[in-house]
C-alpha distance (Angstrom), angle and dihedral (degrees) to the residues before:
residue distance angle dihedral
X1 . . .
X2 3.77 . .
X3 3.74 124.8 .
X4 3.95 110.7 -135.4
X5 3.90 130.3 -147.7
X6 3.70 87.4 -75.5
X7 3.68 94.1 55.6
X8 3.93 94.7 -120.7
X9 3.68 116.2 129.4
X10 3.84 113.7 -100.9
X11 3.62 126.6 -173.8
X12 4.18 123.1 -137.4
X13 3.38 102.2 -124.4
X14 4.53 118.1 -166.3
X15 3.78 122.1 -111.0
X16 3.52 116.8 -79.6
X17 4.00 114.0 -104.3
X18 3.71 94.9 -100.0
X19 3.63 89.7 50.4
X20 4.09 93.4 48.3
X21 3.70 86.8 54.3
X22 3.92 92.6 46.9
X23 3.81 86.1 58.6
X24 3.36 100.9 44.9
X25 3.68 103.7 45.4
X26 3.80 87.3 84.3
X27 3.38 98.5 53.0
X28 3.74 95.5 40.4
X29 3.79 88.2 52.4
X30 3.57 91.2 45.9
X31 3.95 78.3 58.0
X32 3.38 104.5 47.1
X33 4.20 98.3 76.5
X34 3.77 101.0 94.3
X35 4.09 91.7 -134.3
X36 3.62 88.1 55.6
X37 3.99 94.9 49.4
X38 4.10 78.9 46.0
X39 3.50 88.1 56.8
X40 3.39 99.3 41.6
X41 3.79 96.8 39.3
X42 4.29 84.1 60.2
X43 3.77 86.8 51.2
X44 3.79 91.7 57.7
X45 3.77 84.1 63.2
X46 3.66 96.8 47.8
X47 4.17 147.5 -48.3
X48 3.81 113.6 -72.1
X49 3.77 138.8 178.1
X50 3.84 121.3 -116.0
X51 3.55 84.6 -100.9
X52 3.33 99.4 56.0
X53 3.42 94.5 50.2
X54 3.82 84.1 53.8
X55 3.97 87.2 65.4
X56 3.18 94.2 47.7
X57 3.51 112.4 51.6
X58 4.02 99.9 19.2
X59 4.16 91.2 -123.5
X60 3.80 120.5 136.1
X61 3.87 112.7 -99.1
X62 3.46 86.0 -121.1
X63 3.39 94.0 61.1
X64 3.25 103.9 44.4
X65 4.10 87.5 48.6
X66 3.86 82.7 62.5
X67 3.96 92.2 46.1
X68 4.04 90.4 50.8
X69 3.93 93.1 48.5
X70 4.02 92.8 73.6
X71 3.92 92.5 39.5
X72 4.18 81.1 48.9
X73 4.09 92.1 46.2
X74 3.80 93.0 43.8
X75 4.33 85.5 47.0
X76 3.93 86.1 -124.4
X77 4.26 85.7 131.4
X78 3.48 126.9 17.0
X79 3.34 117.5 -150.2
X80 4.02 129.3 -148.1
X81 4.27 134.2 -176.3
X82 4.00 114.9 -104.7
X83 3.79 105.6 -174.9
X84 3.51 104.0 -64.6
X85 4.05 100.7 -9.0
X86 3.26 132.0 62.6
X87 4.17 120.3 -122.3
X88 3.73 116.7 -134.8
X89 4.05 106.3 -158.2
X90 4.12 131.4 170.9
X91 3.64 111.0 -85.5
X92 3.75 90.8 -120.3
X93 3.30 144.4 -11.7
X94 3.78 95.6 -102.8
X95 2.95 93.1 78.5
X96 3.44 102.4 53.9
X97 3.60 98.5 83.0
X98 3.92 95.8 47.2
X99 4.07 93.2 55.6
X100 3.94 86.9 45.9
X101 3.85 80.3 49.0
X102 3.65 92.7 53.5
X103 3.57 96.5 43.9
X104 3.82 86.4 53.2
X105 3.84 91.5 65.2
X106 3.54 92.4 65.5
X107 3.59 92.0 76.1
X108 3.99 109.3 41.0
X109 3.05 107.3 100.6
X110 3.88 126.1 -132.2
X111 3.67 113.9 -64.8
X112 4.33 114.1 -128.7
X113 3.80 105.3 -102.3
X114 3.98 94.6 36.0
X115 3.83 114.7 149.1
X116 3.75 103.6 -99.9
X117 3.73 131.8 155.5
X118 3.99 116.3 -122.5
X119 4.38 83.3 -16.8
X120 4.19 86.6 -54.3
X121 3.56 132.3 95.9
X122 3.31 119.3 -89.1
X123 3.49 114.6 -87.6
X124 3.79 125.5 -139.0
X125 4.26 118.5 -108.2
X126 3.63 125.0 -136.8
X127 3.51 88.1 -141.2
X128 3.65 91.9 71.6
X129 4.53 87.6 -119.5
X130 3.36 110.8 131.2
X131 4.12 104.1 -116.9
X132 4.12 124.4 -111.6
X133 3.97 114.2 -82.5
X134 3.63 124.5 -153.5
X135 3.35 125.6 160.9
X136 3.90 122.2 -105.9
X137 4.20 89.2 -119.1
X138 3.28 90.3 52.4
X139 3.94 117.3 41.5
């Protein structure tokens, strides 16, 4: 508990759902480019240099520059000088875990009973209608 101007106790209480999402929309957009999940994804593992990156995933360091600056506005990485490069890190070890976590669901496979259409994923319309689910047990 805090004690406020008035010197009664006050408890801090956490953002209301709708105001949780409002902050993390950003960040989750800022997430949602597969180069920047890339990017972020190698970060999990460790800090790395523009150039590293570069090695790694075969992008120009221009591009990947432009990738980082979202992930750097939204305070996903931080970023810090090391002689003559500059050391893109995670923004915090919290979220470590949850990009390990999402790199994780790359390899379960899918579970029996999973919506699919005709036993495949469902595949996206032109039409902009969202296809017919079923699930695979019961086609």
């Amino acid at each position: 508990m805090r004690s406020s101007a008035t010197g009664r106790a006050s408890t801090v209480r956490p953002l209301p759902q709708s105001d949780q999402a409002r902050a993390l929309a950003p960040m989750l957009r800022a997430m949602a480019d597969e180069t920047r999940l890339t990017l972020l994804l190698l970060l999990a593992i460790e800090s790395r240099t523009v150039k590293e990156l570069h090695q790694l995933t075969g992008l120009s360091r221009t591009l990947i520059s432009h990738h980082l600056a979202p992930l750097r506005e939204q305070r996903l990485v931080t970023v810090f000088p090391k002689g003559r490069s500059n050391v893109y890190a995670l923004c915090c070890e919290s979220l470590r875990e949850p990009a390990r976590l999402l790199a994780a669901l790359t390899s379960i496979p899918s579970a029996p009973g999973a919506l699919t259409v005709g036993g495949e994923p469902p595949a996206a319309t032109t039409d902009g209608t969202r296809p017919s689910l079923r699930t695979a047990a019961h086609p």
